[in-house]
N, C-alpha and C positions, 0 to 999 in steps of 0.2 A: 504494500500500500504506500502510494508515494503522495507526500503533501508540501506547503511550503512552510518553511524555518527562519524566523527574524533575526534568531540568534538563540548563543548559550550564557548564563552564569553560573561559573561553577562555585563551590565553598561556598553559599548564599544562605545565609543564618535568619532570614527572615520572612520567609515564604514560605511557611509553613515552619514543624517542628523540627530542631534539630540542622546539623549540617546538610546542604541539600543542592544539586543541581537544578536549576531554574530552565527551562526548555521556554520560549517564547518564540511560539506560534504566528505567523501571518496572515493578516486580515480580521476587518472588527466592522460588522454593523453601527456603529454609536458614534457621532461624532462629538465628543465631551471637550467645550468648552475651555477646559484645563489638563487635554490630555496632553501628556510630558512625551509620547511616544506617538505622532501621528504619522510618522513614517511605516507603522504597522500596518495601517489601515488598507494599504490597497492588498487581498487576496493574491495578487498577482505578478508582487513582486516578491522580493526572498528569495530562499535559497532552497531549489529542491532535492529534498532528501526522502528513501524510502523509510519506512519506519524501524527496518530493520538494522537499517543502520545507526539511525537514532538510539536504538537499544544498543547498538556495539559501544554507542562514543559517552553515555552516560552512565554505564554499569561499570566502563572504568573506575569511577570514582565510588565502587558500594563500598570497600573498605573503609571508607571517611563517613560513612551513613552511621556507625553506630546501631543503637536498639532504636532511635528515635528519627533521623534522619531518610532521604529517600530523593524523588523528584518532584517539582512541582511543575506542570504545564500554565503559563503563561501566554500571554499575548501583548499586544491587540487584545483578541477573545478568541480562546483551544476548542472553545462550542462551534465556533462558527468551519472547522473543518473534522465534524464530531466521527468517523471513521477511522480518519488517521489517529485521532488522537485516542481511538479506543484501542485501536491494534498497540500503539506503546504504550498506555496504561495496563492493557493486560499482559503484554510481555512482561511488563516489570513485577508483575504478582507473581508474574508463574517462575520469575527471581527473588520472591520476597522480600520486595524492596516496598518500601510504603509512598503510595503514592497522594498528590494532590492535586486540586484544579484551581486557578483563581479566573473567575468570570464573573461577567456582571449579569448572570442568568437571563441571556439575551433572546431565549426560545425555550421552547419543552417537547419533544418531539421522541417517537421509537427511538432513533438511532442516539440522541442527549440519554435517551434512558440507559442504554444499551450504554456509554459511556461511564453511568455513575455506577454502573455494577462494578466497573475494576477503581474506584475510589475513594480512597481510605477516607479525607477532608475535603471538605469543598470551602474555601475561601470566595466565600458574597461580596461585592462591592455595592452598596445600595446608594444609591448617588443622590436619593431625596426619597422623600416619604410624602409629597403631594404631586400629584399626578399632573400637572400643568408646567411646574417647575423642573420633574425629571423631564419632561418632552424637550421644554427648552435647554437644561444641560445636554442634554444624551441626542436629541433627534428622534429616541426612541416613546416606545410607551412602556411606562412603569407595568402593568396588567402582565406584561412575559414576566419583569423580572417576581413582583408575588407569585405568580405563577409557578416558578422554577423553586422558590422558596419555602411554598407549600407540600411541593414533590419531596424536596428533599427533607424538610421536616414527615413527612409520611412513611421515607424510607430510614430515619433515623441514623444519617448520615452526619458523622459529624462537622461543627461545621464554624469558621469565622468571622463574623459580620467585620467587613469594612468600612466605611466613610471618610472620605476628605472629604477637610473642614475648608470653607471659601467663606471668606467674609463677604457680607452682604447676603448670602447666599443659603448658607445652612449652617448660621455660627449663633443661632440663641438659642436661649433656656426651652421657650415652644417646638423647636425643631427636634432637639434631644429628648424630652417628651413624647414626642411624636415617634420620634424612633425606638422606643423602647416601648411603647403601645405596640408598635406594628413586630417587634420581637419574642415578647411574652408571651409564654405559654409552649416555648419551643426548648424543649430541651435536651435538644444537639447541642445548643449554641454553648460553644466552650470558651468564648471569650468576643467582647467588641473592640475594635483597634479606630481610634482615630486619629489620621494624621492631616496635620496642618499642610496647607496648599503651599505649593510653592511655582516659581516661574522659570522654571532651570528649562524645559522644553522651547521655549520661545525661540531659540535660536535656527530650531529646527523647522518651527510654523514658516516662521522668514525664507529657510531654506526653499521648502516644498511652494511658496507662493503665497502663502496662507494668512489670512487676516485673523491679528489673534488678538479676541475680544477685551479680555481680563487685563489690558496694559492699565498699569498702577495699582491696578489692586496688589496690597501686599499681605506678608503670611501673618497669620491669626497670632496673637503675642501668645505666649505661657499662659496671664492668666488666664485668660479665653479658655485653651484649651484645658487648662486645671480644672475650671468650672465647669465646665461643658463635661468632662469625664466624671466628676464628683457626681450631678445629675443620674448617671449609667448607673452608676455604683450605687447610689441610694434605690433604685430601683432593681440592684440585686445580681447586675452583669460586672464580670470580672473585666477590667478593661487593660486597654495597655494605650 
């Protein structure tokens, strides 16, 4: 099964548990506002690799995996070439290697299902919790990503909610409210992560042509984000 390849990071301590090779996928439905990587986005460009060999060049590193470590499929979004990326999530099972996906649960379909069968984590990126506001970040409609959310709360998959925090954007008390309404009651969720926006991508919107919206906005200060995590935590999510 042959698909395209953005790139690799290896040693990557943060996507997911443990030491872990990072696989980042090419092509992404969503056009986000603040995405740091819109050179992903076109399907059609990258690097093609069979899957098979993508197993060769990452199982290198299982000795560095530890009990806790593994792969994580990245993007763009790993959903949006859901084939390829089952044929390497299951190779890697049938290495026992522990796998993960980070998506922004961009569809729900057989073959996405057929996906989270070889998926030890799925890391959520939930980009707003009102459905007028994800249209205008993402392009998309919020209804796939619940959708996908609901699936995997059904399938008891464990799981990481993400959000970056954008000032003006999704950085008060009623937003973080909101979002942990829209989380409760799921108990996958091992933990909620928010990270403060930043503008390190811009160079690249410039590169590709690309009108990039967010100039001046700057990243949310500490106490912001302190507050806005304290919120999580009083409602009972481990955060980081």
């Amino acid at each position: 099964m042959k698909g395209q390849i953005h790139s690799f990071e290896t040693m990557a301590g943060l996507d997911g548990p443990g030491m872990r090779v990072v696989t980042f996928l090419q092509g992404c439905p969503m056009r986000c506002i603040y995405c740091h990587n819109p050179d992903t986005w076109s399907i059609k460009q990258g690097l093609e690799m069979d899957s098979k060999a993508v197993l060769r060049k990452v199982l290198r590193y299982k000795s560095y995996f530890g009990e806790k470590g593994g792969v994580t499929l990245s993007g763009g979004e790993p959903l949006l070439q859901p084939k390829f990326a089952k044929e390497i999530l299951k190779g890697l099972k049938e290495n026992n290697v522990h796998t993960a996906i980070d998506t922004a649960g961009v569809e729900l379909n057989d073959d996405i299902e057929d996906v989270l069968e070889y998926t030890d984590l799925v890391i959520l990126d939930i980009k707003h919790t009102e459905a007028l506001k994800f249209k205008e970040i993402t392009g998309q409609r919020l209804s796939k990503t619940l959708s996908f959310l609901q699936y995997v709360k059904s399938q008891k998959i464990p799981l990481w909610i993400r959000q970056v925090v954008v000032p003006g954007i999704n950085d008060t008390k009623e937003d973080m409210i909101a979002l942990s309404e829209l989380l409760k009651g799921i108990p996958s969720i091992e933990k909620v992560e928010l990270l403060p926006y930043h503008n390190m991508g811009v160079a690249k919107w410039e590169n590709l042509g690309l009108v990039y919206r967010l100039r001046g906005i700057v990243a949310p200060t500490d106490k912001t984000m302190n507050l806005l995590k304290e919120i999580l935590l009083n409602k009972g999510f481990k955060i980081e």
